[in-house]
N, C-alpha and C positions, 0 to 999 in steps of 0.2 A: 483472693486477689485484693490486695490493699487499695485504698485509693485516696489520692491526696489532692485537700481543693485545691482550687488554683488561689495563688497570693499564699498562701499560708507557709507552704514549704514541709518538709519534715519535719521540722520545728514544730509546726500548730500540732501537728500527732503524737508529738512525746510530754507525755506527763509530766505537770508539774511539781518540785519538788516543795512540800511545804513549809520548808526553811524559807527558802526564797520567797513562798506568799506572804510569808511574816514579813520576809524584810523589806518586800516592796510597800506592804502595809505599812511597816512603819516611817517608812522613805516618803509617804502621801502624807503622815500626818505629821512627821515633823518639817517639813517643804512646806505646808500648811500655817502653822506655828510658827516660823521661821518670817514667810512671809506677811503675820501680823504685826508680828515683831516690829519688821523693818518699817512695813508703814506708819505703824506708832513711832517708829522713830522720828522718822523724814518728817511725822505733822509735828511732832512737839519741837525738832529743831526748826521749823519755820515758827511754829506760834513761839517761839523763845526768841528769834531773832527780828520777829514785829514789835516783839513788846518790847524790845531793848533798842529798835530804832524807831518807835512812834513819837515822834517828839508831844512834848504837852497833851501826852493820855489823858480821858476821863474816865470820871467811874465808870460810868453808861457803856463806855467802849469798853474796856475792861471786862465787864461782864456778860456782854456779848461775845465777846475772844473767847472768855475762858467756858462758857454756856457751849460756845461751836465744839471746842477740843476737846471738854466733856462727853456731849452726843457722839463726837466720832473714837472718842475712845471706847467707849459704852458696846459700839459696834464691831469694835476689832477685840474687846473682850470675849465677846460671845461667840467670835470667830476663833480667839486661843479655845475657848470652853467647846466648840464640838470638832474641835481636832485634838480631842484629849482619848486616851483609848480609855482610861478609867473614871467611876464614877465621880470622886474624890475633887480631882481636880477641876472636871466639871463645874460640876458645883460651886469649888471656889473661885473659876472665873465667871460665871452667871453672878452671882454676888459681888462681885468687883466691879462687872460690867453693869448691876443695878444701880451701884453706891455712884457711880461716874452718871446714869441719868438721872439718879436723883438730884445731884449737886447741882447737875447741869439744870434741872425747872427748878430747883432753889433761887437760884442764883435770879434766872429772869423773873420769877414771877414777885419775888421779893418786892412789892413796893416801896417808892424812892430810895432804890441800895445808896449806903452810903461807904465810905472806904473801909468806917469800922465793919460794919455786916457785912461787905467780903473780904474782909481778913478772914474774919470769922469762919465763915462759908467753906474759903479754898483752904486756911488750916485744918480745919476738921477733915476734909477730904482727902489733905495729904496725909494726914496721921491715919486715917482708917485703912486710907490706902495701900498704905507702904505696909502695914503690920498683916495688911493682908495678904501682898504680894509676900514677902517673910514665909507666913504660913504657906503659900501654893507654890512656895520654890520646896518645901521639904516636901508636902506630899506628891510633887510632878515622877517622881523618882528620874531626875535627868541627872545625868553625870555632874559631877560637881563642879567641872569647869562653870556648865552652865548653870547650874543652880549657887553658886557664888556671883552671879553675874545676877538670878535675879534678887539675892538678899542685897547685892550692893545698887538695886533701884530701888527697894523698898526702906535702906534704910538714907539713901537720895532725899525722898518722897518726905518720910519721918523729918528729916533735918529742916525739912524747907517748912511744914509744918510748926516746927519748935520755934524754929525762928518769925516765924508770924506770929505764934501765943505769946515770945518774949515784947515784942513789940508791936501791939494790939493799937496805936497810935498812926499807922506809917500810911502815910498819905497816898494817893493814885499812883502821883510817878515813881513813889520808892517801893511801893507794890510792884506798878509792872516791872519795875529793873528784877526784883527778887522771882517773879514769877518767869522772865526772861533768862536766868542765868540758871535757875532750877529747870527750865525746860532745854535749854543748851545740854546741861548737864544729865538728866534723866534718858534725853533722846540720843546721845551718843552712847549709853551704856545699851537701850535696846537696840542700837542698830547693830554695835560689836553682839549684842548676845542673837539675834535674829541670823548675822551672817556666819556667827561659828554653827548655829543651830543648819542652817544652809550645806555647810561644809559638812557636817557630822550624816546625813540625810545622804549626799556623795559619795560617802565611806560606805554606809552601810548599803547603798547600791554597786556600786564597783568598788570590790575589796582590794587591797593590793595585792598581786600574784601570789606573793609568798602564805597570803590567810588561805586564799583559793585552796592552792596548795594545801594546806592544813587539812581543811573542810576536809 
């Protein structure tokens, strides 16, 4: 005599197949990833739109902004890095995620920063940055929609960088506008690539009939 609990249905009794344990695996870890995505997006397009409506920034403020967005990226890195299934990428966001706290106690602990020392600061951060994300878009192995979406923040990141080394002079307020329009821009690429990663994550949960079909 079979017996079935109560709540579960015949459903709880029937085996599962382990296709579908993959795919629901991978549905957790890319919903995961997806969802860091988006809130690195949502922060960097708010810290992009303070610094571009802060009238008469100072340094001091400046490096408290970029000191917060730092720590809380630090923290959504490490959130990409253990929703990674492989070692690899790991890796390469724990290291992403380090280089963002470091910049981030650079930055503050630096005595009397002046505009030159965070050019300095946040160029170097964006150049390590970017060439890192570069490198953790080929070893992520994501589809290339997405992995075009993240060499076009790292080479974002890169630009914003160059253009601070070209112009190692630029005062508070020509800082925050370039720091404001670099984070406009960087945050609208991870929120496009956080919500295709969203949608991708949907597919591989509910196929359309005709893949069902296939299977």
């Amino acid at each position: 005599m079979i017996t079935i609990e109560a709540g579960t249905g015949l459903a709880g009794c029937l085996p599962r197949h382990p296709g579908q344990q993959d795919n629901e695996g991978n549905t957790v870890m890319l919903r995961s990833l997806s969802t860091s995505l988006i809130v690195r997006g949502v922060l960097a397009v708010a810290v992009g739109i303070m610094a571009l409506a802060w009238p008469k920034v100072t340094v001091l403020a400046l490096v408290i902004l970029f000191a917060v967005y730092a720590f809380i990226a630090a923290g959504l890195q490490a959130m990409r890095a253990f929703s990674s299934p492989k070692a690899g990428p790991v890796t390469g966001h724990l290291l992403l995620g380090l280089l963002d706290l470091a910049a981030g106690v650079i930055a503050l602990a630096w005595p009397a920063p002046t505009a030159l020392v965070l050019v300095l600061i946040v160029g170097s951060w964006a150049v390590i940055a970017g060439a890192s994300e570069i490198g953790a878009a080929f070893a992520t192995g994501e589809p290339a929609g997405t992995r075009a979406l993240f060499i076009l923040g790292g080479l974002v990141s890169i630009a914003f960088g160059v253009v601070l080394f070209a112009r190692p002079g630029t005062g508070a307020i020509t800082l925050a506008l370039l720091f404001g329009l670099f984070n406009l821009i960087y945050g609208a690429v991870m929120l496009v690539d956080g919500i295709e990663l969203r949608r991708g994550a949907r597919h591989i949960l509910h196929p359309a009939p005709r893949e069902r079909h296939a299977a």
